[in-house]
DRENROPA-213093 format. One record per atom (N, C-alpha, C): residue number from 1; residue in one letter; atom name; x, y, z. Coordinates in steps of 0.05 Angstrom, whole numbers, plus 5000, padded with zeros to 4 digits. Layout:
! residues N
<node><n>NUM</n><res>A</res><atom>CA</atom><u>X</u><v>Y</v><w>Z</w></node>
...
END
This chain:
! residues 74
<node><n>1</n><res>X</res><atom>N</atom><u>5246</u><v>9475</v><w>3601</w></node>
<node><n>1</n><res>X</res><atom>CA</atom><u>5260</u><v>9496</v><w>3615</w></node>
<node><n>1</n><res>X</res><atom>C</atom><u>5278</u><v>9511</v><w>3596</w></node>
<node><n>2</n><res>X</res><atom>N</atom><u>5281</u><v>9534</v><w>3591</w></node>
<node><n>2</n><res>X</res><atom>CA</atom><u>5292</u><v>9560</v><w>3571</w></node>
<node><n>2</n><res>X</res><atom>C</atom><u>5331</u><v>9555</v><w>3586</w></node>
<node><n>3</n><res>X</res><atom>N</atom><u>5347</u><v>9560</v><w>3563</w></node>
<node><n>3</n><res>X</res><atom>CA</atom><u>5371</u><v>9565</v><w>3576</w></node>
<node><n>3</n><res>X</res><atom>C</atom><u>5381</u><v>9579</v><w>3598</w></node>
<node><n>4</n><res>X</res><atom>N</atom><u>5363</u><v>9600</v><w>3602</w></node>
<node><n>4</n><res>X</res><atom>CA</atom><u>5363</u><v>9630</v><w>3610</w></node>
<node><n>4</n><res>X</res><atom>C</atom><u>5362</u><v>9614</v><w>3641</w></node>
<node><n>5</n><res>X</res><atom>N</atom><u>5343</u><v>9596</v><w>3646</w></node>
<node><n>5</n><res>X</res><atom>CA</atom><u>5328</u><v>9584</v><w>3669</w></node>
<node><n>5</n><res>X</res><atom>C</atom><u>5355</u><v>9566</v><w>3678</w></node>
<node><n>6</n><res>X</res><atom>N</atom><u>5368</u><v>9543</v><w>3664</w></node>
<node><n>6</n><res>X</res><atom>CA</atom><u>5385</u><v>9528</v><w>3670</w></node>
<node><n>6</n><res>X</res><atom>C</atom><u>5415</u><v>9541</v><w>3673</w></node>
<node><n>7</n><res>X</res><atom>N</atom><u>5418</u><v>9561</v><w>3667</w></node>
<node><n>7</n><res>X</res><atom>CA</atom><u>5441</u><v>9576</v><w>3667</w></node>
<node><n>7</n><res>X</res><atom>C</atom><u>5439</u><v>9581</v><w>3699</w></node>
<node><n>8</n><res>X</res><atom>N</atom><u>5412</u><v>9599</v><w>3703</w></node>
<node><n>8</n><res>X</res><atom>CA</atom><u>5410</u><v>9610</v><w>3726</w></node>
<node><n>8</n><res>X</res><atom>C</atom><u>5412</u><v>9592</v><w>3755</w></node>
<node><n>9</n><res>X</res><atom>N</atom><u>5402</u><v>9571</v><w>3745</w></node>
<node><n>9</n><res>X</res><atom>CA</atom><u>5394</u><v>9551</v><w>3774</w></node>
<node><n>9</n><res>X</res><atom>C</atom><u>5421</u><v>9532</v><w>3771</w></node>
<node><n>10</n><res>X</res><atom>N</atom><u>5439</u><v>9535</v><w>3758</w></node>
<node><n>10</n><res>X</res><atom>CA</atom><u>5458</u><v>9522</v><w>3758</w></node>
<node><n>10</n><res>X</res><atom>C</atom><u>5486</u><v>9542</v><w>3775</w></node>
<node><n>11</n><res>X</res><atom>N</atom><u>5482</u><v>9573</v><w>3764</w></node>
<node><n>11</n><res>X</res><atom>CA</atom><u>5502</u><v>9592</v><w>3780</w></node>
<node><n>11</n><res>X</res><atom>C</atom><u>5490</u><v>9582</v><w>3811</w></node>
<node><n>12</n><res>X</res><atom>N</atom><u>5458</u><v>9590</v><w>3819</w></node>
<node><n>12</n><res>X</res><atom>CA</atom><u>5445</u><v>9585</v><w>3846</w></node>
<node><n>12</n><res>X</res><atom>C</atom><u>5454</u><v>9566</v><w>3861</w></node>
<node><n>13</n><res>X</res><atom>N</atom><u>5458</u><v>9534</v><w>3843</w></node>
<node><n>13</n><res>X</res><atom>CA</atom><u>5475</u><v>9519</v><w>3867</w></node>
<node><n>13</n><res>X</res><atom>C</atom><u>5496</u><v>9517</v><w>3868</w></node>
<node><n>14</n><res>X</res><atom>N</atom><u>5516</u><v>9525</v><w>3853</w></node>
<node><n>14</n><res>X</res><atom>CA</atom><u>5539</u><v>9531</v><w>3849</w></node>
<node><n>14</n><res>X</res><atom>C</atom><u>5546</u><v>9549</v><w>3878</w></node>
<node><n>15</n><res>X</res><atom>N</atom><u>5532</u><v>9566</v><w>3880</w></node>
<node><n>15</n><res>X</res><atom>CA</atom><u>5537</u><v>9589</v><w>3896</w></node>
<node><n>15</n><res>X</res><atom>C</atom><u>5532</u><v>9587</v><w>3926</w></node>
<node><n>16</n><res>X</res><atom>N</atom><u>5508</u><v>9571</v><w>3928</w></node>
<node><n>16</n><res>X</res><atom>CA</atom><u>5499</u><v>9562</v><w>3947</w></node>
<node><n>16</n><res>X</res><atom>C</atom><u>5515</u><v>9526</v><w>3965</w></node>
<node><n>17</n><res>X</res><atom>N</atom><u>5521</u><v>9517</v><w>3941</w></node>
<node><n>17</n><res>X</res><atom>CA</atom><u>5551</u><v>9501</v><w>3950</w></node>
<node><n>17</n><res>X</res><atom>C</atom><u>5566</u><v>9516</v><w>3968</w></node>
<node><n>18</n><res>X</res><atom>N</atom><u>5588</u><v>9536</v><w>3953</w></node>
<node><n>18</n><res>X</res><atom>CA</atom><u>5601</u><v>9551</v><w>3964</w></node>
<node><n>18</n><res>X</res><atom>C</atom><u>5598</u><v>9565</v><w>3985</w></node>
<node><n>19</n><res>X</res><atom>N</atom><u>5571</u><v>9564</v><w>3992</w></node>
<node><n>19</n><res>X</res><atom>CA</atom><u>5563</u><v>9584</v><w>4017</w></node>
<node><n>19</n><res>X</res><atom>C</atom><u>5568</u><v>9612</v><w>3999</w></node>
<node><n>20</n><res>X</res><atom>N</atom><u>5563</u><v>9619</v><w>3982</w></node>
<node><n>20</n><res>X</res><atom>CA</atom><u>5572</u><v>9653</v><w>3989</w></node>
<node><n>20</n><res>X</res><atom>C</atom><u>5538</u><v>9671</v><w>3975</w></node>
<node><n>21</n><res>X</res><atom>N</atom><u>5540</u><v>9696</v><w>3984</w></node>
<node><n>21</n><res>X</res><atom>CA</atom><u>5518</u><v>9713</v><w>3983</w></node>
<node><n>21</n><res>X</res><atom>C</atom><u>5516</u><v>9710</v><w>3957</w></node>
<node><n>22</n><res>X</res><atom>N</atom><u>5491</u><v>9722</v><w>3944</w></node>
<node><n>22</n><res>X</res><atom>CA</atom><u>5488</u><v>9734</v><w>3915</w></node>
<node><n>22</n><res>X</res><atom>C</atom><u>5512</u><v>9762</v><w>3921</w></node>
<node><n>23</n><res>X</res><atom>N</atom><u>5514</u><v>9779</v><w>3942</w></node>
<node><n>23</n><res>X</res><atom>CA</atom><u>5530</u><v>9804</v><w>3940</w></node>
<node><n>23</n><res>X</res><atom>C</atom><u>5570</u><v>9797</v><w>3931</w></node>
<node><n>24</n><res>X</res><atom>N</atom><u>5560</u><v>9773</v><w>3949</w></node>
<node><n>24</n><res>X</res><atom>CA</atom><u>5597</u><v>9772</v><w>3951</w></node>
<node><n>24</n><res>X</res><atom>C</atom><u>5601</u><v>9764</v><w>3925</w></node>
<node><n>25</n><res>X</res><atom>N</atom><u>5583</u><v>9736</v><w>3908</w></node>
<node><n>25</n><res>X</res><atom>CA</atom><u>5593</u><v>9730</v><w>3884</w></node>
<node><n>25</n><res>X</res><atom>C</atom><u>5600</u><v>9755</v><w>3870</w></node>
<node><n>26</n><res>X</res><atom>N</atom><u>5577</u><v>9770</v><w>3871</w></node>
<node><n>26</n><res>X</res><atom>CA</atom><u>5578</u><v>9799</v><w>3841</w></node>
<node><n>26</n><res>X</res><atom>C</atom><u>5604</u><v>9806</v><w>3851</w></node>
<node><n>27</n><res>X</res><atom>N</atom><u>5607</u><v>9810</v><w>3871</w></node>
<node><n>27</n><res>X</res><atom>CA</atom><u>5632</u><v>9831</v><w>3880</w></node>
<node><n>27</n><res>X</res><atom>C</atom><u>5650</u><v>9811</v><w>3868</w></node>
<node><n>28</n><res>X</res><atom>N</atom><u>5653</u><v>9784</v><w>3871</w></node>
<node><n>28</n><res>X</res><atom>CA</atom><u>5682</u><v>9770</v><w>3866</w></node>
<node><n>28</n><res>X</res><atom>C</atom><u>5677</u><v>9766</v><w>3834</w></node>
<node><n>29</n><res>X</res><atom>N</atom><u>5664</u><v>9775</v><w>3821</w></node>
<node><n>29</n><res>X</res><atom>CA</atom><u>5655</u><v>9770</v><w>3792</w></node>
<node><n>29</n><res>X</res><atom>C</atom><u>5649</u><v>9798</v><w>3778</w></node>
<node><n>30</n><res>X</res><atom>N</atom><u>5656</u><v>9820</v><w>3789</w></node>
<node><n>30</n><res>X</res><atom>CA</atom><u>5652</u><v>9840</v><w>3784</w></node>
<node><n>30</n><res>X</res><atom>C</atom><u>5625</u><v>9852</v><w>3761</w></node>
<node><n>31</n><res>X</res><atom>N</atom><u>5598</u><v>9844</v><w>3779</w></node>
<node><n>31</n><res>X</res><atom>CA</atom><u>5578</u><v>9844</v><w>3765</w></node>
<node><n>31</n><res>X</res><atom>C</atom><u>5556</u><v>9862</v><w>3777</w></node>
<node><n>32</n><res>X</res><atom>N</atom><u>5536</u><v>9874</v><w>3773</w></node>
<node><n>32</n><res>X</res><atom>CA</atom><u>5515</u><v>9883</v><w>3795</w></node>
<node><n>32</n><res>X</res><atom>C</atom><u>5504</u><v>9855</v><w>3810</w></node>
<node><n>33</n><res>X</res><atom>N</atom><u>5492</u><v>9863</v><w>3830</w></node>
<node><n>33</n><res>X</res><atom>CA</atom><u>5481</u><v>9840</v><w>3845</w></node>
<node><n>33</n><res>X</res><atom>C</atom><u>5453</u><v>9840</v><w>3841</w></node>
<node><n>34</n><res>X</res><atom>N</atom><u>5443</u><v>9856</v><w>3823</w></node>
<node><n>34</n><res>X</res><atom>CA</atom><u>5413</u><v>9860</v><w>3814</w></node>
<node><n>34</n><res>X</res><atom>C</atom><u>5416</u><v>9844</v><w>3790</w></node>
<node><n>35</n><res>X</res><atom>N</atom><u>5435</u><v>9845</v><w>3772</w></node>
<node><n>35</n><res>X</res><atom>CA</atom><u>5433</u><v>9835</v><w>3749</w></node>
<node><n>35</n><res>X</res><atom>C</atom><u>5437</u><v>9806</v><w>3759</w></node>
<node><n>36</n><res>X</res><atom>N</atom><u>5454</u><v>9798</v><w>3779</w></node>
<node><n>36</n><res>X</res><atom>CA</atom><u>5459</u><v>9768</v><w>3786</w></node>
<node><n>36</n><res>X</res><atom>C</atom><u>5442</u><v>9757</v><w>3795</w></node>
<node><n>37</n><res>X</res><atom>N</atom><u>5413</u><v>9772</v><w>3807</w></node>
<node><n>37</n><res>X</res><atom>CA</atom><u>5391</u><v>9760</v><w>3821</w></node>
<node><n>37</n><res>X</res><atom>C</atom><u>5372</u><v>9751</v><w>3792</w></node>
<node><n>38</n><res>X</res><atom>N</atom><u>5372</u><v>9771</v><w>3770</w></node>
<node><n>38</n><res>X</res><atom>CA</atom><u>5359</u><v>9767</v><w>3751</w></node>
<node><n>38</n><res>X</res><atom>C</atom><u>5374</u><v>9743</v><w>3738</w></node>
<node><n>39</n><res>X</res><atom>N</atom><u>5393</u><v>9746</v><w>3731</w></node>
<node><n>39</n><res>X</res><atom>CA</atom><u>5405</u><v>9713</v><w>3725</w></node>
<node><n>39</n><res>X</res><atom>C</atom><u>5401</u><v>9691</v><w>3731</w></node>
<node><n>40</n><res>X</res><atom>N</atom><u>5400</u><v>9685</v><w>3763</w></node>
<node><n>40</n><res>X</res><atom>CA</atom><u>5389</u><v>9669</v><w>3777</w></node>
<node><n>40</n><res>X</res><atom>C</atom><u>5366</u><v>9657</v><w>3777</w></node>
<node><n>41</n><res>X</res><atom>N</atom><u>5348</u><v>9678</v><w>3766</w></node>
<node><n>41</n><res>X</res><atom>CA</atom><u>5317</u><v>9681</v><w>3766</w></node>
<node><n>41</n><res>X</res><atom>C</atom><u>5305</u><v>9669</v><w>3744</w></node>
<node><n>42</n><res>X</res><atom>N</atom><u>5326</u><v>9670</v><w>3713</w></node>
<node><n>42</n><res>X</res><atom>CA</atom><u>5322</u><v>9661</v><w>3697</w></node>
<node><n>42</n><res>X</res><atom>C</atom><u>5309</u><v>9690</v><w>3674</w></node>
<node><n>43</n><res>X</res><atom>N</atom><u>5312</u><v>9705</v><w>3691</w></node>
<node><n>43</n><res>X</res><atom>CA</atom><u>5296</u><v>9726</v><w>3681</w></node>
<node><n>43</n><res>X</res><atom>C</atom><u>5325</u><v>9753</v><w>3653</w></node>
<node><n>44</n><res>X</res><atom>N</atom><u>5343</u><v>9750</v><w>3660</w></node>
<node><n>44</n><res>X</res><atom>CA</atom><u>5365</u><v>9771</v><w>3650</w></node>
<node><n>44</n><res>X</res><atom>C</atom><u>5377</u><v>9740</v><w>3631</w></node>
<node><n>45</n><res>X</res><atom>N</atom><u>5382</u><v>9752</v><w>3605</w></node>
<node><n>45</n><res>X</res><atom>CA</atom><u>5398</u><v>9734</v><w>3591</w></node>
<node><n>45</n><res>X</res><atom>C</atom><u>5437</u><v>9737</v><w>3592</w></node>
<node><n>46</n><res>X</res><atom>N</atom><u>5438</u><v>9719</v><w>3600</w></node>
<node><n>46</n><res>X</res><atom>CA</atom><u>5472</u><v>9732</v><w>3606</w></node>
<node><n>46</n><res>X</res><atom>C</atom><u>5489</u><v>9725</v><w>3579</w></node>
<node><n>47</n><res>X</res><atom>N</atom><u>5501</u><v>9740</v><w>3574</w></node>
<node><n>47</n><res>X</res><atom>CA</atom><u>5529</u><v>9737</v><w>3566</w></node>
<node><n>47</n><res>X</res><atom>C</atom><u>5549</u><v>9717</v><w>3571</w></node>
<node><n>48</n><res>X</res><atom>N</atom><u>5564</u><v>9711</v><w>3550</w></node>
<node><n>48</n><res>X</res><atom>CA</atom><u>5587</u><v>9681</v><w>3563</w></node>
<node><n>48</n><res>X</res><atom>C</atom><u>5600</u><v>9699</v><w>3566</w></node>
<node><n>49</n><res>X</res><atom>N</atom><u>5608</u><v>9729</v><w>3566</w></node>
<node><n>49</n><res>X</res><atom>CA</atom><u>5633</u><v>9740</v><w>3578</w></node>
<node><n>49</n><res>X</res><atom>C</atom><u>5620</u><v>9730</v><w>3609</w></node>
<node><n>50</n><res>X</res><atom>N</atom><u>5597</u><v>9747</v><w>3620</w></node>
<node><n>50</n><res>X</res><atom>CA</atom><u>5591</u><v>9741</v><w>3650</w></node>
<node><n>50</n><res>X</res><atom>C</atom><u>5593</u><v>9712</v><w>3651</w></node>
<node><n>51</n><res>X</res><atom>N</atom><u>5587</u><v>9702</v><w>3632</w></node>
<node><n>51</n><res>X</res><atom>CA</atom><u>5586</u><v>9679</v><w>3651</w></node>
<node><n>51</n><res>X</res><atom>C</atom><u>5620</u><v>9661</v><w>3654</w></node>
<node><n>52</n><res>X</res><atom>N</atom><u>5628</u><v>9664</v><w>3637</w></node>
<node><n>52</n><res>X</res><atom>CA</atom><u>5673</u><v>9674</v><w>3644</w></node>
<node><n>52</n><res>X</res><atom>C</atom><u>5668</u><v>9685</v><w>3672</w></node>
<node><n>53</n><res>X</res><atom>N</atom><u>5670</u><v>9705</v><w>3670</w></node>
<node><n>53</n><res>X</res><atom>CA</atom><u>5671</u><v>9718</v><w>3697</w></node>
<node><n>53</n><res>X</res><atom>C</atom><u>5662</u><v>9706</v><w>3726</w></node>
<node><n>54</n><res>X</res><atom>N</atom><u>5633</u><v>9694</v><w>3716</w></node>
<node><n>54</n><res>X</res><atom>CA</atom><u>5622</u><v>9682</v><w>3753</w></node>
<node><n>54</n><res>X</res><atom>C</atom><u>5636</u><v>9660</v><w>3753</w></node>
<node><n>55</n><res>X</res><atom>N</atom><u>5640</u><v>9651</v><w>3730</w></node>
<node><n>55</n><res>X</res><atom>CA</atom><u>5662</u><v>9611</v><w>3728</w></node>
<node><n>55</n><res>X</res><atom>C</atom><u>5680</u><v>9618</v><w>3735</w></node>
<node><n>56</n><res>X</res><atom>N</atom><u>5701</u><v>9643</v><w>3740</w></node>
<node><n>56</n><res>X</res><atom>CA</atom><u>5725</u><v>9648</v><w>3752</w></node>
<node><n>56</n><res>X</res><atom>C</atom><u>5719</u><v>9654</v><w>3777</w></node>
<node><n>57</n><res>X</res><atom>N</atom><u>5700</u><v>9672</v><w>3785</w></node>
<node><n>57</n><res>X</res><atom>CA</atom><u>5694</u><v>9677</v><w>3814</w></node>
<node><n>57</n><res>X</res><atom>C</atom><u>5688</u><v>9650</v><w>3826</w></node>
<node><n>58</n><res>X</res><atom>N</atom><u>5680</u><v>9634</v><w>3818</w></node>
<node><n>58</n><res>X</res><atom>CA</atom><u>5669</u><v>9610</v><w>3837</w></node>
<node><n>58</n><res>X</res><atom>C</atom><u>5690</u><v>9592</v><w>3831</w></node>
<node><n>59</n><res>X</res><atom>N</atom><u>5708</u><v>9593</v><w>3818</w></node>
<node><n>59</n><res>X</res><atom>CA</atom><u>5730</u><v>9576</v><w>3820</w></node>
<node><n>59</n><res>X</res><atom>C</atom><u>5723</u><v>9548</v><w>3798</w></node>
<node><n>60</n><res>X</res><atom>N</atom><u>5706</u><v>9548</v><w>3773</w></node>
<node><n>60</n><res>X</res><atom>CA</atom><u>5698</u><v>9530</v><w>3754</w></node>
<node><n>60</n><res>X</res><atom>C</atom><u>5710</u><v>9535</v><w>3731</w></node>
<node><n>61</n><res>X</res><atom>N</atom><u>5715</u><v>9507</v><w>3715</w></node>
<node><n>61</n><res>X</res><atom>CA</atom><u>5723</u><v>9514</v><w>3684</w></node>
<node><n>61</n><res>X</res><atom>C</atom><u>5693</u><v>9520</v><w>3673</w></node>
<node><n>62</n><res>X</res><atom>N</atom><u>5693</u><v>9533</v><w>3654</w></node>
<node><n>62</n><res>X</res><atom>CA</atom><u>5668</u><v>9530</v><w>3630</w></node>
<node><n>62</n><res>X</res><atom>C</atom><u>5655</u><v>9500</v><w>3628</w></node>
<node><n>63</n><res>X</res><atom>N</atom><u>5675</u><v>9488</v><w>3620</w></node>
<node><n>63</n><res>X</res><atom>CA</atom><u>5669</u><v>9466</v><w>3613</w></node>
<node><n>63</n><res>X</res><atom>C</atom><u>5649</u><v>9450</v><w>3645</w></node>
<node><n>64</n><res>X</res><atom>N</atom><u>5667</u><v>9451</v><w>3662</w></node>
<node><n>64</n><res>X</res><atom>CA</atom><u>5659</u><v>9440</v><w>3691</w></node>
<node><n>64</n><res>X</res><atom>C</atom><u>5626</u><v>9444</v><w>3693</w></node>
<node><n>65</n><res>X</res><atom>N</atom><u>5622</u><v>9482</v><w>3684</w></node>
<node><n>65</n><res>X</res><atom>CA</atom><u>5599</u><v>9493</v><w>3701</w></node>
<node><n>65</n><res>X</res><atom>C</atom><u>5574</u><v>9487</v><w>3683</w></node>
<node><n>66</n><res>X</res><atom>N</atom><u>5577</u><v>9472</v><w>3643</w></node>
<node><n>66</n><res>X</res><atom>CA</atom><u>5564</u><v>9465</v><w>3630</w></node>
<node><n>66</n><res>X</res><atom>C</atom><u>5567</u><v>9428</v><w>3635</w></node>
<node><n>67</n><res>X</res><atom>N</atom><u>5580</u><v>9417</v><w>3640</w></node>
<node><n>67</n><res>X</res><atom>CA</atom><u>5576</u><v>9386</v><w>3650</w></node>
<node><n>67</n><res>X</res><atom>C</atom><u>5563</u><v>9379</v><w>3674</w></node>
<node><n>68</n><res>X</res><atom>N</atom><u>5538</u><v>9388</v><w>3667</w></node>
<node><n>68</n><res>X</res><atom>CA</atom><u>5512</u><v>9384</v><w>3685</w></node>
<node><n>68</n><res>X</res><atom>C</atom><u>5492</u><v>9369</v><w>3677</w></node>
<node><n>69</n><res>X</res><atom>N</atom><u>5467</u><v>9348</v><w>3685</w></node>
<node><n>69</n><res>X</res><atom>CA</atom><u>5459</u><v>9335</v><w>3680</w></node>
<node><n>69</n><res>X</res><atom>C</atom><u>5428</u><v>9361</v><w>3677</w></node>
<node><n>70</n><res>X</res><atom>N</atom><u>5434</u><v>9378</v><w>3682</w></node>
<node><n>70</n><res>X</res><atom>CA</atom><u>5419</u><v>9405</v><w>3677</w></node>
<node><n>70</n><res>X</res><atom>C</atom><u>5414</u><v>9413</v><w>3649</w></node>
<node><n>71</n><res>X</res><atom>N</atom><u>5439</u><v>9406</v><w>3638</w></node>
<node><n>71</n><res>X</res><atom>CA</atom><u>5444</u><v>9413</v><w>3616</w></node>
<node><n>71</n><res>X</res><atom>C</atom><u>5442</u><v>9393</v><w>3594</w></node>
<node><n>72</n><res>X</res><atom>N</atom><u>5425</u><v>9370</v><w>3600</w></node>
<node><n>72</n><res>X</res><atom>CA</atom><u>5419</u><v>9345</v><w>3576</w></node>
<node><n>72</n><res>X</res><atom>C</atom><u>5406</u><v>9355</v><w>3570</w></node>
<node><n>73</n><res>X</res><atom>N</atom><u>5400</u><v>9345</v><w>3530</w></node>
<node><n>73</n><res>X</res><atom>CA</atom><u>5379</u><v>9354</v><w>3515</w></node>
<node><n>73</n><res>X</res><atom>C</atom><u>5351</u><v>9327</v><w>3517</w></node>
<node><n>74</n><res>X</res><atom>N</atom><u>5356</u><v>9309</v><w>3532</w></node>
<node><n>74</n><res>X</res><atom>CA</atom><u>5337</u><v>9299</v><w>3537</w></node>
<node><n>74</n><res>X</res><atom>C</atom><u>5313</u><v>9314</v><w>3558</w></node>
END
């Protein structure tokens, strides 16, 4: 699985925890909600500025939203 992929499916349950839309995150992350679907998708390579940004909108440290078992190199 590509970073691009584990980034994305990691914002997805993040978000989906929270209950909130793909619309409301962008809005509380000040992002398009097209580009956040492509994120999600695995498809748009993000930025660690965006990804600062959606870890503040969802209320995560950096550190928090990369201490995922998503994220082993095994």
């Amino acid at each position: 699985m590509t970073a691009q992929l584990k980034v994305g499916k990691r914002i997805l349950h993040l978000r989906n925890d929270l209950g909130l839309s793909q619309e409301k995150l962008a809005l509380k992350a000040d992002i398009d909600r097209t580009y956040l679907t492509g994120v999600e998708n695995g498809k748009r390579n993000i930025s660690i500025k965006n990804i600062e940004k959606i870890c503040k909108a969802l209320e995560i440290s950096l550190k928090d939203f990369f201490n995922d078992n998503l994220f082993d190199l095994n």
